[in-house]
N, CA, C and O of each residue as an XYZ file, in Angstrom:
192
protein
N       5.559     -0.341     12.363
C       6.119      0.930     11.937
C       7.044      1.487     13.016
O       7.830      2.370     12.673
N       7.038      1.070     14.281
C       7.470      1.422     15.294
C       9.377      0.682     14.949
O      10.496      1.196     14.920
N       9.079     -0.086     14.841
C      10.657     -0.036     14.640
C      11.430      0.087     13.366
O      12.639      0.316     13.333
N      10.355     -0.146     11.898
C      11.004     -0.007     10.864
C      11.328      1.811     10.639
O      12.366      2.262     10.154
N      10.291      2.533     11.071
C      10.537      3.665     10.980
C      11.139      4.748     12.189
O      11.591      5.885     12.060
N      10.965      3.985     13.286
C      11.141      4.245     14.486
C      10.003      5.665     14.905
O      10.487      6.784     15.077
N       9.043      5.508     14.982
C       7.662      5.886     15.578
C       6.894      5.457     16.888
O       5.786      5.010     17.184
N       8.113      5.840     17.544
C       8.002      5.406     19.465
C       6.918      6.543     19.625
O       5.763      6.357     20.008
N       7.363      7.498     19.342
C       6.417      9.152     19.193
C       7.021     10.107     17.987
O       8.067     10.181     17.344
N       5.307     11.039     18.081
C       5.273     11.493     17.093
C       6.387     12.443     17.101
O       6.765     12.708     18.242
N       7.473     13.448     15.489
C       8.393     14.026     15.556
C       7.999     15.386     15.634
O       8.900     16.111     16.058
N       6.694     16.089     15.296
C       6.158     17.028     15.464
C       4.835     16.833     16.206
O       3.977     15.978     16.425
N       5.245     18.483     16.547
C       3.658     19.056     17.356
C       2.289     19.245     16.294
O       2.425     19.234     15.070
N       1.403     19.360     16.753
C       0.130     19.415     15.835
C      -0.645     18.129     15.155
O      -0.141     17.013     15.026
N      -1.663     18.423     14.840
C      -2.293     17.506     14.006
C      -1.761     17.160     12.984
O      -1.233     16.054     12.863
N      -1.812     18.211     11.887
C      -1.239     18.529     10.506
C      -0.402     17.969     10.210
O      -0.508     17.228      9.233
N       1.037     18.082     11.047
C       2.623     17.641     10.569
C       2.356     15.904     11.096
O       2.728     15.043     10.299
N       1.839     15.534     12.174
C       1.372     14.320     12.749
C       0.830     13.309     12.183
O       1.162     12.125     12.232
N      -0.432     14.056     11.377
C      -0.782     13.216     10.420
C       0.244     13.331      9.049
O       0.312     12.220      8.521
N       0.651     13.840      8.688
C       1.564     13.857      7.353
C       3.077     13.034      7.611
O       3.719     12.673      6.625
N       3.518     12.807      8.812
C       4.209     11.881      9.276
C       3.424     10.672      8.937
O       3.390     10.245      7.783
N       2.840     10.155      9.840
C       2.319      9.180     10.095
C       1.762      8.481      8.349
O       1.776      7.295      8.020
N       1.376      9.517      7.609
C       0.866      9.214      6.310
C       2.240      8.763      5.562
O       2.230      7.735      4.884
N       3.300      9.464      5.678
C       4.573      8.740      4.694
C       4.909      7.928      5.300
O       5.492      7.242      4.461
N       5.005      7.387      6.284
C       5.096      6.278      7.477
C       4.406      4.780      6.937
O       4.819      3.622      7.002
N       3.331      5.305      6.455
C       2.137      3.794      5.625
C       2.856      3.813      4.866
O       3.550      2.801      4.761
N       3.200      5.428      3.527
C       3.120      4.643      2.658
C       4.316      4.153      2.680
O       3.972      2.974      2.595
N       5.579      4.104      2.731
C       7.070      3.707      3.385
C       6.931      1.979      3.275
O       7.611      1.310      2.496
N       6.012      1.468      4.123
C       5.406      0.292      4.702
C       4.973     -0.311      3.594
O       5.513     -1.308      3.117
N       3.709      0.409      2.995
C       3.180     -0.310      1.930
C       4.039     -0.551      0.432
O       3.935     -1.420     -0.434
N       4.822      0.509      0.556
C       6.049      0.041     -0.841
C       6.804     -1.386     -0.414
O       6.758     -2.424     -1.075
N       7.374     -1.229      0.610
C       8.328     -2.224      1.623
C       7.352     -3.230      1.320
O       7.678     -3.851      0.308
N       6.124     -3.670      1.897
C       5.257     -5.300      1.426
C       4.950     -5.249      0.196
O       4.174     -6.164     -0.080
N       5.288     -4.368     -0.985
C       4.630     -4.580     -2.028
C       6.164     -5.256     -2.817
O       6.205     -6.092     -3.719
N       7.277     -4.605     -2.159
C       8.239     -5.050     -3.282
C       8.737     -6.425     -2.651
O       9.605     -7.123     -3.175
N       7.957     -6.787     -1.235
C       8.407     -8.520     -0.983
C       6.873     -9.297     -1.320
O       6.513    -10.307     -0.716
N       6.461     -8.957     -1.864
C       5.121     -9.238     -2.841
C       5.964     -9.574     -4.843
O       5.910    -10.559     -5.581
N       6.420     -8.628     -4.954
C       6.772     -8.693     -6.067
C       7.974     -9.233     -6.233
O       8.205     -9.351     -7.436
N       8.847     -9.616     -5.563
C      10.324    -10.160     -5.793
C       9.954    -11.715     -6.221
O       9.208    -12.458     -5.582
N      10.470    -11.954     -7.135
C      10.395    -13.570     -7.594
C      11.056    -14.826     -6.600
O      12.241    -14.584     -6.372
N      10.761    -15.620     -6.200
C      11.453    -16.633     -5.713
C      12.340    -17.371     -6.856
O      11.715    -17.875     -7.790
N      13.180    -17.429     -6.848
C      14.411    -18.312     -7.653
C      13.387    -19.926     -8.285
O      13.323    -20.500     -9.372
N      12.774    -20.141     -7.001
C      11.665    -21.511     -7.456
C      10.719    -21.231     -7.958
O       9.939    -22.168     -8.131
N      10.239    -19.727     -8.493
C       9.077    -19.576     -9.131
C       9.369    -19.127    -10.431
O      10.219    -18.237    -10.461
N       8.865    -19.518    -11.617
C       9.331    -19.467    -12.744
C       8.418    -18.167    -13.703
O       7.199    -18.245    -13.856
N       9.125    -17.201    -14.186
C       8.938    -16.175    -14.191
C       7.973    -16.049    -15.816
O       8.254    -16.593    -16.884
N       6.722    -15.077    -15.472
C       6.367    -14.995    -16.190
C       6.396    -13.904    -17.453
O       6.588    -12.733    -17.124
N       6.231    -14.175    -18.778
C       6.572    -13.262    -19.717
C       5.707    -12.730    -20.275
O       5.955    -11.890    -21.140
């Protein structure tokens, strides 16, 4: 996450904003491996 989002340090003070960073930060991440999870390979033959 450190370089896809660039999260060297946190952008706010507090817990609150810190964790709510850090939380769109996953999910950011987890869309990003889900849609190279879901992209078809050209060699994989697609199902209907």
């Amino acid at each position: 996450m450190k370089r896809l989002f660039g999260l060297h340090r946190a952008r706010y003070f507090g817990v609150a904003k810190t964790h709510a960073q850090l939380a769109m930060a996953a999910i950011g991440q987890n869309l990003l491996k889900a849609e190279n999870k879901i992209t078809l390979n050209p060699k994989t033959p697609a199902i209907a």
